[in-house]
Wavefront OBJ file of the C-alpha trace (Angstrom):
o trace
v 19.431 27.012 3.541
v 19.127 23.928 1.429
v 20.540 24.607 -2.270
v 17.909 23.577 -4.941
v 18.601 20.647 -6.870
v 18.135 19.707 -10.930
v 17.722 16.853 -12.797
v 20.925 16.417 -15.344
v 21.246 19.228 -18.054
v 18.922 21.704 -15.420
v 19.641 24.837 -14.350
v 18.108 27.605 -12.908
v 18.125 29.567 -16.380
v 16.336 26.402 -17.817
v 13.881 26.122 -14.639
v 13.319 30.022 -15.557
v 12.752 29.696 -19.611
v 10.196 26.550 -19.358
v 8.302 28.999 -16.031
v 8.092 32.067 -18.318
v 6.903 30.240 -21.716
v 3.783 29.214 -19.200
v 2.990 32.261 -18.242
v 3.176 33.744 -21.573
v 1.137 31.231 -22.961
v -2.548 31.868 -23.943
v -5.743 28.817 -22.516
v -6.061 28.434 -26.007
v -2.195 27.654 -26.656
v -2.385 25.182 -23.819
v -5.088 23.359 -24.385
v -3.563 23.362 -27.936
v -0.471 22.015 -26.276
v -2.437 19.672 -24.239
v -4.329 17.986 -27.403
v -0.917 17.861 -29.487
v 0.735 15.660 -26.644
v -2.130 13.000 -26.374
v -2.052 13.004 -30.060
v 1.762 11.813 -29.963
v 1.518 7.990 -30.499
v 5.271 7.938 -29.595
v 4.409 8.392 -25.738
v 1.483 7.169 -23.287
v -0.548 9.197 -20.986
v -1.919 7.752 -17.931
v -2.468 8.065 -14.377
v -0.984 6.373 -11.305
v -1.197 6.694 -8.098
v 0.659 9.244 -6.638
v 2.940 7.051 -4.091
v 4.392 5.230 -7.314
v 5.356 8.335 -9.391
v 9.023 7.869 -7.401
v 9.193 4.434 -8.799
v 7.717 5.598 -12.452
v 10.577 8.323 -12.442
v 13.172 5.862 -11.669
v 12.099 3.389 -14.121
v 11.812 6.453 -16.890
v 15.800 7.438 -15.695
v 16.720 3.747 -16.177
v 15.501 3.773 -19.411
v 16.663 6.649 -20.581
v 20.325 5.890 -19.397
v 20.477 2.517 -22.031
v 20.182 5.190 -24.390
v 16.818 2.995 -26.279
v 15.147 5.388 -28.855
v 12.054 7.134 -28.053
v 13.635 7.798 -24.454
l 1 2 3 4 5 6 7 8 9 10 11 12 13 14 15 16 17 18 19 20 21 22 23 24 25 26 27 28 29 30 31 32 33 34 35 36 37 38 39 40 41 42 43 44 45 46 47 48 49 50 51 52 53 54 55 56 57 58 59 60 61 62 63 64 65 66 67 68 69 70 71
């Protein structure tokens, strides 16, 4: 059986927290949620095509390694 893998700093207790604060959550929380996070002028939502998401993560993990603020 192949052993699950996490990004840095994951672990299954982590993978477990973020799964149940979902569930708990009420449509109106989320779409709450939602609204707050395309509010935040500190990030950019958009969408790409699914083949470069890969690429996208890489260049997000690059970034976030030079330790540049707002990473």
């Amino acid at each position: 059986m192949k052993q699950s893998q996490f990004p840095p700093g994951w672990d299954d207790k982590r993978v477990q927290k973020v799964i149940a604060h979902y569930e708990a959550q009420t449509e109106e929380e989320a779409v709450t949620e939602d609204e707050a996070a395309f509010e935040d002028q500190t990030q950019t939502v958009m969408e790409i095509p699914t083949e470069l998401v890969p690429i996208v993560r890489e260049l997000i993990a690059k970034h976030q390694d030079t330790g540049k603020p707002g990473a």
